[in-house]
N, C-alpha and C positions, 0 to 999 in steps of 0.2 A: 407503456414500455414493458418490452416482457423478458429482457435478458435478466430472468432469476433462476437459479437453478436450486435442485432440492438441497443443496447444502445450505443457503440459503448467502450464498458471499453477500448480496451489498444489504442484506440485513442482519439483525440480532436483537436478544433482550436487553438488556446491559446493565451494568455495575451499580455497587455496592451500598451498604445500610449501614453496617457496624462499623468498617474500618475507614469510609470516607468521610461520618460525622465529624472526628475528629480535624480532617486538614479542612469540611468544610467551615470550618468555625473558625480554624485561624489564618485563614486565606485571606487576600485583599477578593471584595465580589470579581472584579473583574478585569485585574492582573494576576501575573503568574509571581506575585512576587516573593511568594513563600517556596517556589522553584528554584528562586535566582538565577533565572533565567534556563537553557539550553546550553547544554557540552555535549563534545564527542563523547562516544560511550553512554550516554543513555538513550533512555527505547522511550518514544513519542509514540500514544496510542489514541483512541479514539474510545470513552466509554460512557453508556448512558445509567450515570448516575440518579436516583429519583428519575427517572422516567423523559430523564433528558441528554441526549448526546451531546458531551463536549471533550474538550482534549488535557492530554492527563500526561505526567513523564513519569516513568521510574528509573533509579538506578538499578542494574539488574544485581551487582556483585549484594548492595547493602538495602535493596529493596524499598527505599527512601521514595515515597508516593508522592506527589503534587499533580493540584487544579493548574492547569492552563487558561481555562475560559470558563465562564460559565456565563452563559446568557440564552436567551429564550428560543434561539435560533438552533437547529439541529446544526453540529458540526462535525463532521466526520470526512474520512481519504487523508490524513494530515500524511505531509512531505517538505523531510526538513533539508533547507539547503547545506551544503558543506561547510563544518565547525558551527551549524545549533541558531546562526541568527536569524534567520527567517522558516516560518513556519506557513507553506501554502493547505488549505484544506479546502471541502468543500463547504459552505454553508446550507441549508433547510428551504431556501429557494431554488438550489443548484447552481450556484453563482462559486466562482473561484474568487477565494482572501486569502490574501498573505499578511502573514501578523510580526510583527519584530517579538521576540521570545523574550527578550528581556523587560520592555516596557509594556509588552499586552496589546500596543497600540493596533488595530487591521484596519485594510483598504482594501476594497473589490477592486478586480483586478478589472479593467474595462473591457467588458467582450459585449457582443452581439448578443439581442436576448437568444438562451437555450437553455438545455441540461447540459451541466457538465459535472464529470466526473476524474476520480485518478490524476490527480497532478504528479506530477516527475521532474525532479530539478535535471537538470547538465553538469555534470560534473563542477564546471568554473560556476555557476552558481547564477548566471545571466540570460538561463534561456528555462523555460518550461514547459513542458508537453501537458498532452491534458487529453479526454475524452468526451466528445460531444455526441448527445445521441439524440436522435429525433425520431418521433414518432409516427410522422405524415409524409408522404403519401405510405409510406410502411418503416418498420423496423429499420434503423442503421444504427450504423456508431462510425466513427471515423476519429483520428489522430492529428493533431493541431497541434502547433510551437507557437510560443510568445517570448521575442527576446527582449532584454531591456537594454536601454540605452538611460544613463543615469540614474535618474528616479521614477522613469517613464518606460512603461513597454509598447513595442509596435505592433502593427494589425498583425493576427494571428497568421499563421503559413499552413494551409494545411502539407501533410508528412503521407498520409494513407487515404486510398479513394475506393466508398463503398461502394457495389459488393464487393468483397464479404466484409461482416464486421472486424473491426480493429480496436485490442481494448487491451488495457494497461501497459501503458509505455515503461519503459526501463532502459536507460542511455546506459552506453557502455563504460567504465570508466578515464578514457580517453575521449570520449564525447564523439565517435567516427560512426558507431551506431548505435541502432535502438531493439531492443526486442522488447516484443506485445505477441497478444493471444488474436489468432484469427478466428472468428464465432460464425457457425452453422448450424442448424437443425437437421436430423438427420431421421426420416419416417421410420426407419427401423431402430436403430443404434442411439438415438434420442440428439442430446447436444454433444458437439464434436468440435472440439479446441485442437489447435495444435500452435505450439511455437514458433515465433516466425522472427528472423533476425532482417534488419536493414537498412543499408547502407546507407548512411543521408547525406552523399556528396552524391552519389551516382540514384540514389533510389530503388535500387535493386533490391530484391527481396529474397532470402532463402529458408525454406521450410528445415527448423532444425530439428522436430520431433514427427516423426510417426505414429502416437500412439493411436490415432481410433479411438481416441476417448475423451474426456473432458481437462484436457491439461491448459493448464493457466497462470496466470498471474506472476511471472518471469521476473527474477531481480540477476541481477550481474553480480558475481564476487568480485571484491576489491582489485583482481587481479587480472579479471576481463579472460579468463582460463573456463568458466562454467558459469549457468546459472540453475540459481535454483528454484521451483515451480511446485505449484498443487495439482495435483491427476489423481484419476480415480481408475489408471490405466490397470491396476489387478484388484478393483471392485471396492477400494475403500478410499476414502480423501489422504495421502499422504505427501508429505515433500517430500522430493526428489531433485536431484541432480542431474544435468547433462551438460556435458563436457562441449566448447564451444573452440575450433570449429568440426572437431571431431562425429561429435553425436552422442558417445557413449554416456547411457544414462544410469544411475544406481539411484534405488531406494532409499532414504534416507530414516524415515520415521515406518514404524510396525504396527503402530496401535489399534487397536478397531476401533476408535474414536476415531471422530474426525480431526485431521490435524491440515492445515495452512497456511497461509498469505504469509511467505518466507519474508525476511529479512536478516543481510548479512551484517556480523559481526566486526568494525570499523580493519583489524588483522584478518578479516578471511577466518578466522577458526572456529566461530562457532554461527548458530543459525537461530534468530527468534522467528517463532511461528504461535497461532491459533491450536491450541488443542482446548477439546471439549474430555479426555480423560478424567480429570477431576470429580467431572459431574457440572461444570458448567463451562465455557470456551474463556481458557484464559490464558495470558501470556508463558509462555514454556521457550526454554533456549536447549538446544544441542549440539555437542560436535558435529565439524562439518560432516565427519567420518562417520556420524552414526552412531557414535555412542553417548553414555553421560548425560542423559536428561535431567535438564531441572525445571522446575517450578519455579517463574517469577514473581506471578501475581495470586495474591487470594484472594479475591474480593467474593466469592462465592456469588458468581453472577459471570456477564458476559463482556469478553475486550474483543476490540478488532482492530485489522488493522496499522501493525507494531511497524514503526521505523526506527533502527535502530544509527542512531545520530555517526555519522563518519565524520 
């Protein structure tokens, strides 16, 4: 499979010696129960601690760390349903699990063998998108729903049909629709993303960004007025914003680090993202507006990933 790009999104090193000794020692192995569970308001991330991906929360205001999982099995993409009870991620087979937050308990979710990537709840918390990518006879990706019906979900639906590729889903917050990244290779201009919003009664599709360049990884503000996205559209990895169904796009982050994989703030006001500023790629929030950066995480090492719990 070759959709990697030199930023390196669906990989990294990851986290920490010094400050995760401590919670991994008073953790239970393999509940979250020194988390107590998932709330609105904290940020669900993915970090490979000792040389192993599992999933982590922080509060951002008091920076309060806990283990989520920790077992042998890489786990990474976490997507938490609305108010923190269910946690879907990917596991180290490419298999999608969803975990109850509170007891630690997971189940695969039933699909067809493949990879799959990027989970994305629905707003009501009963449907899930997801990315399937296959390798033979060439390169795809394509976009898949799975709704449930009580404790059970039904056979997937596919939402997008390759060519071209379709990656990371993001429903609206009304659930009417989804924006994802459409993916090309480009002999000159290299790889070439642009946003793409659509309709999931009618299926229509609309190209919401222009840039000629590698923009990605779409989330909706709370308010279904913009989303925010990763591009490298004036030569460095930054978040940015673009105004939905307008167009108009503003810069959000300056840095010459790289900085990404948005997530909004459960009010719309502020934005958790990936920056490697530090010196190593770790959780940072800012206003939506641009200003006021901070530092969440110190693990001096690498997070990815951040959802921040609505």
């Amino acid at each position: 499979m070759k959709i990697v790009h030199t930023h390196n999104r669906l990989q990294a090193a990851w986290i920490i010696a010094i400050l995760a000794s401590a919670f991994l020692a008073s953790c239970a192995f393999s509940s979250p129960a020194c988390a107590g569970g998932v709330k609105t308001g904290d940020i669900v991330f993915a970090a490979n601690a000792q040389d192993q991906w599992n999933l982590w929360v922080i509060e951002p205001e008091t920076k309060y760390l806990s283990q989520l999982t920790r077992t042998t099995q890489t786990e990474r993409f976490p997507a938490v349903s609305p108010g923190g009870k269910h946690i879907a991620y990917v596991s180290g087979r490419k298999q999608i699990r969803i975990m109850d937050s509170l007891t630690g308990k997971a189940d695969t979710v039933n699909l067809p063998l493949g990879i799959y990537a990027q989970p994305a709840w629905a707003p009501a918390g009963f449907e899930l998108a997801f990315v399937e990518y296959t390798a033979v006879p060439a390169d795809a990706a394509e976009i898949f729903s799975i709704k449930k019906e009580g404790d059970i979900f039904r056979l997937p639906e596919k939402i997008t049909k390759f060519p071209p590729m379709m990656t990371f889903p993001s429903y609206s917050p009304d659930g009417k629709l989804m924006a994802c990244a459409s993916f090309k290779r480009d002999l000159v201009l290299g790889v070439i993303e642009e946003i793409i919003v659509i309709d999931l009664k009618t299926g229509s599709q609309s190209q919401l960004t222009h840039d000629g360049a590698d923009s990605f990884f779409p989330v909706w503000s709370p308010d279904g007025s913009k989303l925010a996205y990763t591009s490298n559209l004036e030569g460095n990895f930054d978040i940015w914003t673009v105004s939905y169904p307008g167009g108009e796009k503003n810069r959000i982050t300056r840095s010459p680090s790289y900085d990404g994989e948005p997530s909004w703030s459960p009010d719309g006001s502020r934005i958790a993202f990936i920056s490697s500023r530090s010196g190593h790629r770790e959780i940072w929030t800012i206003a939506a507006g641009g200003a006021d950066s901070r530092q969440v995480t110190e693990l001096k090492s690498t997070c990815s990933h951040p959802c921040w719990v609505k």
